[in-house]
N, C-alpha and C positions, 0 to 999 in steps of 0.2 A: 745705652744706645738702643732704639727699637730698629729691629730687623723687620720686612715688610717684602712678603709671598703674595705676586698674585695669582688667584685660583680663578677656574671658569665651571661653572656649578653646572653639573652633567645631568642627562636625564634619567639616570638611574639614582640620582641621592635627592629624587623629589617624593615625596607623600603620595597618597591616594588624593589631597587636596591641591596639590600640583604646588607644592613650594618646598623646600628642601628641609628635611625629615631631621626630625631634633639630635640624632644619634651622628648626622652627620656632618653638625658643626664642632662637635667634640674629633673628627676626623681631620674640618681643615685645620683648628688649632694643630692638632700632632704634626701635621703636614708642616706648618709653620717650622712648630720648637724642632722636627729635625733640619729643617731650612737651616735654621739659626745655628745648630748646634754645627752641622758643614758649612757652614760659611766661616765659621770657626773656626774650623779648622781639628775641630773635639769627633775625633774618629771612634763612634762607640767599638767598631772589634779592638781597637787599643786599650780603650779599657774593659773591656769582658777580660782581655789577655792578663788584663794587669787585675782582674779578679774583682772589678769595680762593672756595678751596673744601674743607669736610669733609672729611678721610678717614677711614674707618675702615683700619688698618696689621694690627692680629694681633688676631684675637679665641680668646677660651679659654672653655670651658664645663663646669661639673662639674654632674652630673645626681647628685642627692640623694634625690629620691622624687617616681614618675611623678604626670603630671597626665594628668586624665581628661577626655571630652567632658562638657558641664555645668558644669566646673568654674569656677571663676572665683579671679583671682591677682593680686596685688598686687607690682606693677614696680618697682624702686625707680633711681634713677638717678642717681650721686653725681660729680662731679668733681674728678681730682686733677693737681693742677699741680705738677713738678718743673724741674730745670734743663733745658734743651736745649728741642730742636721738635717733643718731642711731650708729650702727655696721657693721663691713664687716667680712662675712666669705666667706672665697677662697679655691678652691677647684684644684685640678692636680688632672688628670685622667689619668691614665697610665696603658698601657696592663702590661703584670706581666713580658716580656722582657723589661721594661725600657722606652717604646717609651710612651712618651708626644703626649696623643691623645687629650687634650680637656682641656683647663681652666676655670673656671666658677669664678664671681665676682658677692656676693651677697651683697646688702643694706637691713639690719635687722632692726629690732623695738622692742618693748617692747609696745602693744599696752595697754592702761588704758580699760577695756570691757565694764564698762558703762560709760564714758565720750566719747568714742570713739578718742581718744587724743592720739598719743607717749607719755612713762614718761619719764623722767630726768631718768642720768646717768645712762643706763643701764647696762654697764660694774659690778656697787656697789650691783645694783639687784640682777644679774646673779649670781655668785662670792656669796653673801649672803644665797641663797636656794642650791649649787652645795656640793656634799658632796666630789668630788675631782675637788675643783677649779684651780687646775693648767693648765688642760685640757682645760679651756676656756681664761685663763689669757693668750692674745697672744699680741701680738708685736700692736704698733698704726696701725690703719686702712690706708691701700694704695691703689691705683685700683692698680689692677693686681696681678698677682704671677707668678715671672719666677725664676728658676733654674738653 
């Protein structure tokens, strides 16, 4: 299921060339996946308590066409679960006309807090603490996301 934030691009996350600064579309992805993860109902102090925590591992970014100050964008934040101990969430960033300004492709964790270790299956995790898991139950993990 893609979850979908919308953000209004401020004049502090714009460049010296007046368009919003590479650092800070790796910001509204985040803004997203914790959108996503509270809509969920996935209370991260729940799991910090239960000794479980977030990682983000590799993020990747294709920039497609600049966003402006005024502008406003639509987040999208989708999760995918494959074999092993991690996850990918994907992200389409689009001004509120439609235009595909930016793709993001994250590699997720489930880190263990005192082992300092990835756990097993975090998909079973997730899904077990979510109070509406459908929002995280997404399609297998692929790079990329296109439309």
């Amino acid at each position: 299921m893609t979850f979908w934030l919308r953000i209004a691009v401020r004049d502090d996350d714009l460049d010296a060339l007046g368009h919003v600064n590479q650092a800070v579309y790796h910001r509204y992805g985040e803004q997203a996946r914790f959108g996503l993860f509270r809509a969920a109902g996935c209370d991260f102090r729940d799991l910090v308590e239960q000794g479980v925590g977030v990682v983000l591992l590799e993020s990747t970014m294709r920039y497609l066409a600049e966003l402006r100050g005024g502008d406003e964008l639509d987040v999208s934040c989708e999760c995918g679960f494959g074999a092993g101990k991690t996850f990918a969430m994907r992200h389409d960033m689009r001004r509120i006309d439609g235009t595909l300004s930016g793709q993001m492709h994250c590699t997720m964790g489930l880190l263990d807090l005192e082992a300092r270790r990835l756990l097993p299956e975090p998909r079973q995790r997730l899904l077990a603490v979510a109070a509406d898991p459908a929002l995280l139950d997404g399609a297998p993990a692929e790079r990329g996301i296109n439309r």
